[in-house]
C-alpha positions as CSV (number, residue, x, y, z in Angstrom):
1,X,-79.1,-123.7,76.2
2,X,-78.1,-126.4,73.3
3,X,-76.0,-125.6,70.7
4,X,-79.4,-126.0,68.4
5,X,-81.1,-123.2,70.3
6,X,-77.9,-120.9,69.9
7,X,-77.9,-121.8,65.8
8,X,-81.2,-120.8,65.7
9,X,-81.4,-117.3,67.5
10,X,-78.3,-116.6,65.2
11,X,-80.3,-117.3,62.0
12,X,-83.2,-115.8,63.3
13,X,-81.8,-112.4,64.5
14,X,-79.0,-112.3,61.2
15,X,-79.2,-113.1,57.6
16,X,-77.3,-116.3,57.0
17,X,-75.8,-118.6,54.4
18,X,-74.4,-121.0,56.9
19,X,-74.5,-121.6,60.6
20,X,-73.3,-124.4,62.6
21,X,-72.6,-124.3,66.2
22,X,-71.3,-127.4,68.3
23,X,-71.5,-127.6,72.2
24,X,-72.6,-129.9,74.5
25,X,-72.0,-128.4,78.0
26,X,-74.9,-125.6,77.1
27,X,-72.4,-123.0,78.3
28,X,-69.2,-123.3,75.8
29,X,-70.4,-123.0,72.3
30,X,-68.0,-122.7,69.2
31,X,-69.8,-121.2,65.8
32,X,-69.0,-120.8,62.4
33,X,-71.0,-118.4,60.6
34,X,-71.4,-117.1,57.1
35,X,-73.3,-113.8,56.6
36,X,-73.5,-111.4,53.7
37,X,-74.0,-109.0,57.0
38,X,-70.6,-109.6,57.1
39,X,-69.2,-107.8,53.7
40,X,-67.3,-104.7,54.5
41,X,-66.5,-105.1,58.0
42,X,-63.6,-106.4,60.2
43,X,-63.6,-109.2,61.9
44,X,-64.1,-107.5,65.8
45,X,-67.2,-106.0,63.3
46,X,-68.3,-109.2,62.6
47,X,-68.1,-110.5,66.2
48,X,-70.4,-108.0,67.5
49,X,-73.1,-108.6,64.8
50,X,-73.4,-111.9,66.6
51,X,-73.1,-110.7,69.7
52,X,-75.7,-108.1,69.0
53,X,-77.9,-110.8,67.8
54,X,-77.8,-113.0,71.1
55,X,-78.3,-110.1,73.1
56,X,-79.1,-110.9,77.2
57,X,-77.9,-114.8,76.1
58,X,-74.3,-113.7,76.0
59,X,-74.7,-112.6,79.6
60,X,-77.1,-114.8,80.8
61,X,-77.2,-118.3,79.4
62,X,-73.6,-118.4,77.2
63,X,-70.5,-118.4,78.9
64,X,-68.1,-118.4,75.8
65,X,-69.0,-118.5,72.4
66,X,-65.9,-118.8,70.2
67,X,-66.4,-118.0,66.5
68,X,-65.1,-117.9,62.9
69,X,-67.3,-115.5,60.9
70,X,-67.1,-115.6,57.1
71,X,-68.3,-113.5,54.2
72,X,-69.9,-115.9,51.6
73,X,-67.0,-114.4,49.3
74,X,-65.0,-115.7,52.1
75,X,-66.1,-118.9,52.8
76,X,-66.0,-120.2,49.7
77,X,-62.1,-118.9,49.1
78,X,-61.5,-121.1,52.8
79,X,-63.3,-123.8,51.3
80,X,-60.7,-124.1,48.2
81,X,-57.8,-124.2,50.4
């Protein structure tokens, strides 16, 4: 799995203002992702939205996926800092 293939099943299963995922093993992925999904809930929340979203990859084809998730409130307060 490329890190392109992970981006896209994310956008495609989630409403998104922002992905980008980097990898280049096709088992260790690192993400940032901004969702208005997001809005309300904590960040374990969050997590499991995109974890939800990968579904059978997570187990079969992803061996860790590290994450920062961002509301799009949220990513544009990290983006002033």
């Amino acid at each position: 799995m490329t890190a392109d293939e992970v981006r896209s099943t994310i956008m495609n299963g989630l409403p998104c203002d922002h992905v980008e995922v980097l990898g280049d093993d096709g088992q260790h992925f690192e993400a940032v992702i901004v969702s208005p999904q997001f809005t309300g809930k904590n960040m374990v929340q969050q997590h499991q939205l995109v974890y939800l979203t990968l579904g059978e990859r997570m187990r079969a084809e992803i061996h860790a996926l590290s994450m920062r998730t961002f509301t799009p409130e949220g990513w544009t307060l990290s983006a002033m800092k």
